[in-house]
C-alpha positions in Angstrom: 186.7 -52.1 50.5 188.2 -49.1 49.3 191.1 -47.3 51.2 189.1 -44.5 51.6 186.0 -46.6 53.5 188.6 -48.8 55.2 190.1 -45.5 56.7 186.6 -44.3 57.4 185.7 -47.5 59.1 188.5 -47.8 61.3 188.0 -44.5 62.9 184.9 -44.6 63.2 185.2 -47.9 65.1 188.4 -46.3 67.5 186.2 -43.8 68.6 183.5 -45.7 69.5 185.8 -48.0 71.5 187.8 -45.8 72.4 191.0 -46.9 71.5 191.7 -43.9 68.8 195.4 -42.7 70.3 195.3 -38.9 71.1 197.9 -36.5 71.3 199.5 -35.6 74.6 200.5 -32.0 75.8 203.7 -31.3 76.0 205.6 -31.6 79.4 206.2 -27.8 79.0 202.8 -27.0 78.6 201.7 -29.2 81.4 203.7 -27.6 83.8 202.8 -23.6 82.9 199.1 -24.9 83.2 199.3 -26.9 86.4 201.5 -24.0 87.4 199.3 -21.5 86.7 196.2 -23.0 88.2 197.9 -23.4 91.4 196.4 -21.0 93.9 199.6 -20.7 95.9 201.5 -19.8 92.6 202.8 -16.1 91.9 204.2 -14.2 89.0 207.8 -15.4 90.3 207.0 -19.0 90.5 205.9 -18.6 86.7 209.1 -17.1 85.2 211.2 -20.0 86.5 209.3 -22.4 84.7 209.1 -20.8 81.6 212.5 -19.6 81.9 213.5 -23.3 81.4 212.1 -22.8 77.6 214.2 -20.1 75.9 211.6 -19.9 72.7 208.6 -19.7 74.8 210.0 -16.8 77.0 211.2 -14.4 74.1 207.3 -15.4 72.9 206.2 -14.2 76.2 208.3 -11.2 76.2 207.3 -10.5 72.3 203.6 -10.8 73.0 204.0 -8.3 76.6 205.4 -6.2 73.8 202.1 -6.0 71.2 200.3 -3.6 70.4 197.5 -6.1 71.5 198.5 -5.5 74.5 198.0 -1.9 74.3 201.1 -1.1 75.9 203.7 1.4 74.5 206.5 1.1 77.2 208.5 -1.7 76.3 209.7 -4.1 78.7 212.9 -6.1 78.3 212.6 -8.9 81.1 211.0 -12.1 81.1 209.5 -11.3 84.3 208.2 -7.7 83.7 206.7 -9.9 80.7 204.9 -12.3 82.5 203.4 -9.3 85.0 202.4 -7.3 82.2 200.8 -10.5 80.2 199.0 -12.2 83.3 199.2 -16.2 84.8 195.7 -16.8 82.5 197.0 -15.4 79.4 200.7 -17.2 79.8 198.9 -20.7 79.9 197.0 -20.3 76.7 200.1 -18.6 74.8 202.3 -21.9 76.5 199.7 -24.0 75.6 199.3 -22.4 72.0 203.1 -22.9 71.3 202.8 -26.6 72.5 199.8 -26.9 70.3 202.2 -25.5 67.5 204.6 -28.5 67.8 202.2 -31.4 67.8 201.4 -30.3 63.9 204.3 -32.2 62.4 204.6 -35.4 60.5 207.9 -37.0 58.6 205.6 -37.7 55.7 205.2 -35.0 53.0 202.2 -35.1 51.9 200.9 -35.3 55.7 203.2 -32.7 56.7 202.0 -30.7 54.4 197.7 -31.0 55.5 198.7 -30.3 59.4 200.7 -26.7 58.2 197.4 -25.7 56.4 195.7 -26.7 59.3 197.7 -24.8 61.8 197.1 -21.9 59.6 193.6 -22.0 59.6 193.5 -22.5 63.4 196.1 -19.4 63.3 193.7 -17.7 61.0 190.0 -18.4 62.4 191.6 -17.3 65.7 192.9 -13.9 64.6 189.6 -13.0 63.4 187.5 -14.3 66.5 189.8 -12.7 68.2 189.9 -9.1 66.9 185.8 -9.2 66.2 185.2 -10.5 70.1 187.4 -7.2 71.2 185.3 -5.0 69.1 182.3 -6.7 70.4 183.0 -6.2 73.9 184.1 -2.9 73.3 180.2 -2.3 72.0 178.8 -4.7 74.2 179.9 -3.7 77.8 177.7 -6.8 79.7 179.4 -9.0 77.5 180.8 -11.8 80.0 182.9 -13.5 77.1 186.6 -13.8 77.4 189.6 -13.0 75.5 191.8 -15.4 76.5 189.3 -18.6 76.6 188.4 -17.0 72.8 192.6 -17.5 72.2 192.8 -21.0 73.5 189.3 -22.2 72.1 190.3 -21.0 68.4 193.4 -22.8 68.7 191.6 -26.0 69.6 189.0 -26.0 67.2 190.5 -28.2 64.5 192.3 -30.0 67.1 190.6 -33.5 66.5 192.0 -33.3 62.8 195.4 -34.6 64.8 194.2 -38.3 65.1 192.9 -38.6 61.5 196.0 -37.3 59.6 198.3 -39.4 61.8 196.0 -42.8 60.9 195.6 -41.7 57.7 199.4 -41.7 57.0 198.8 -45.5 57.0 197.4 -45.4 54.1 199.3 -44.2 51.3 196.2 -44.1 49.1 193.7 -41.7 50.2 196.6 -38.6 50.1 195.2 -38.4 46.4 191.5 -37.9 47.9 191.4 -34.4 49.4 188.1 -34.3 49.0 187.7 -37.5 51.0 190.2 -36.4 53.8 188.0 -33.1 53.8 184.7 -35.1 54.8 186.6 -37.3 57.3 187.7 -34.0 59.1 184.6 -32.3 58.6 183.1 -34.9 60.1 184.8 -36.7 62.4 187.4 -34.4 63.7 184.5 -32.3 66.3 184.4 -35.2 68.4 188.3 -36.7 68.1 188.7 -33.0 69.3 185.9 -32.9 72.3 187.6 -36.2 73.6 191.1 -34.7 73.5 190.1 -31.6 75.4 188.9 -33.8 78.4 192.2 -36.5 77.7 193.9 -33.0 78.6 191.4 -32.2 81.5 190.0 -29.0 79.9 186.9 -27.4 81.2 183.6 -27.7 79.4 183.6 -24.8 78.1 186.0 -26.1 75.4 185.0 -29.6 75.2 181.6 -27.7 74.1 182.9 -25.1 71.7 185.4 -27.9 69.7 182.6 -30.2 69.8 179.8 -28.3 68.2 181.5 -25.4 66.3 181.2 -27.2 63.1 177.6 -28.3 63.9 175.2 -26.1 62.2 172.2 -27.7 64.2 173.6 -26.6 67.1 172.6 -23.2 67.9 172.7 -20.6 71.0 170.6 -17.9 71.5 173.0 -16.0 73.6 175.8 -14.8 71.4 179.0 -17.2 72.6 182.7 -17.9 71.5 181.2 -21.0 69.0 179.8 -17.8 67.0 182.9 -15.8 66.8 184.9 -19.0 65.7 182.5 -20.0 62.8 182.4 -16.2 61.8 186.4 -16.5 61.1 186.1 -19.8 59.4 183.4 -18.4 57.3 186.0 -16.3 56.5 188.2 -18.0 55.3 185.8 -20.4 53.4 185.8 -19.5 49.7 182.1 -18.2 49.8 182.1 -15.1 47.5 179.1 -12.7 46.5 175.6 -13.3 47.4 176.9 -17.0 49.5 179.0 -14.9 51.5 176.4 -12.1 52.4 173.9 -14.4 53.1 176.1 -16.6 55.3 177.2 -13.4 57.2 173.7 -12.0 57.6 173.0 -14.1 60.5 175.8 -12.0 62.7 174.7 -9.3 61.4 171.3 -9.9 62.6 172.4 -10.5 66.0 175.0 -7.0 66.0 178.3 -9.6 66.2 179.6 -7.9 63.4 178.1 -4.0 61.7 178.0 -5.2 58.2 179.2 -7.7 55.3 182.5 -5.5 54.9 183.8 -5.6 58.7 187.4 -7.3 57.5 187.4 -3.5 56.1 187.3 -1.9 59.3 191.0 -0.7 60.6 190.8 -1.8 64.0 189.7 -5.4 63.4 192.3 -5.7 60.8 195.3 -4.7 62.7 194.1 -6.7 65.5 193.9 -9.5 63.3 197.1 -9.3 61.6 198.8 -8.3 64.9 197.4 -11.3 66.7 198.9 -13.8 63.5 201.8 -12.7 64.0 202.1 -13.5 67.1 201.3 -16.8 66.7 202.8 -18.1 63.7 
């Protein structure tokens, strides 16, 4: 059996027993969650836990401080930052800085696949992110969410985790990109779902990292699985007449105006704004 298969094999046969080892949240992340899901929790309560972190509260203070935020009075206090940004909004960023730190490995060649594909969670997110604000802004019944949008991007290639650490095992398959490709492609929508409910998240994202990547599942309401696959179609490297038709779909149902919306000044600001603040 090929190294390749084997690797196939074995995952295939973790998941189904469920013995595939998932990632944990960090203890950090963890408690700004459970935090702020408490109902007897306040803004106060907040900034003591995340004043335990010095990196995630000058990321707090540096996101209160966006121009995604819309706000042109500064403020220079972790607290003022953490009124300004909201409990809901402080768990996702927490959660997305934890996220950041589970994408490491000591092996190069590893190390190297989980950086491309915190980029491309980066990147898909960005651009959900800044079309789903223009959206609403056209759409005023729309009952989608900015910051579910924010953490649901994030965790979209989550289940890509599991595979890269068992592939590190074995050495032979780095060579096979394109094999590695089809393993995540495949395999990595449910390693994900069952990580979001390992980490006790709501449906909602169990859904949307399940079935992003599914073409046969569709919605006939316009959702956050839309605005995710519209910023990996992106960043796919469909040019020409691929790429218009691909887009047409969203077009169809008024996500985005036209083929050239990445042209638009407000969704690319937005979108470089909100990279920046997470990389």
């Amino acid at each position: 059996m090929s190294a390749e298969n084997a690797l196939l094999t074995i995952l295939v046969e973790k998941i189904r027993t469920d013995m595939l080892v998932l990632p944990t949240l960090p203890e950090m992340a963890i408690q700004v969650r459970k935090t702020a899901d408490d109902p007897d929790s306040n803004l106060l309560m907040m900034t003591d836990v995340i004043a335990q972190d010095p990196a995630l509260a000058a990321r707090m203070i540096k996101v209160a401080n966006s121009a995604f935020m819309g706000r042109s009075i500064k403020v220079n206090s972790l607290n003022q930052a953490i009124t300004r940004i909201g409990l809901s909004q402080v768990k996702n960023i927490a959660t997305a800085m934890a996220m950041e730190q589970l994408f490491v490995s000591q092996h190069e060649q590893i190390k190297e696949r989980m950086a491309s594909v915190w980029r491309d969670s980066v990147n898909v997110t960005s651009i959900a992110l800044a079309c789903l604000k223009l959206y609403i802004v056209e759409n005023k019944h729309c009952n989608l969410n900015l910051d579910v949008m924010t953490l649901a991007g994030l965790m979209h290639l989550i289940g890509a985790l599991p595979i890269l650490t068992e592939a590190e095992r074995y050495q032979t398959v780095f060579g096979e990109s394109q094999f590695l490709d089809h393993a995540l492609s495949t395999l990595s929508g449910q390693i994900g779902a069952s990580i979001m409910r390992a980490w006790d998240f709501a449906d909602t994202y169990v859904d949307i990292v399940l079935n992003w990547n599914n073409a046969n599942v569709q919605t006939e309401q316009v959702g956050y699985i839309d605005f995710i696959r519209l910023g990996a179609l992106v960043q796919s490297p469909l040019t020409g007449t691929a790429r218009l038709q691909a887009l047409q779909p969203y077009i169809d149902r008024n996500i985005i105006p036209d083929a050239h919306f990445m042209d638009i000044a407000e969704i690319r600001l937005i979108s470089q704004e909100i990279k920046a603040l997470l990389s």
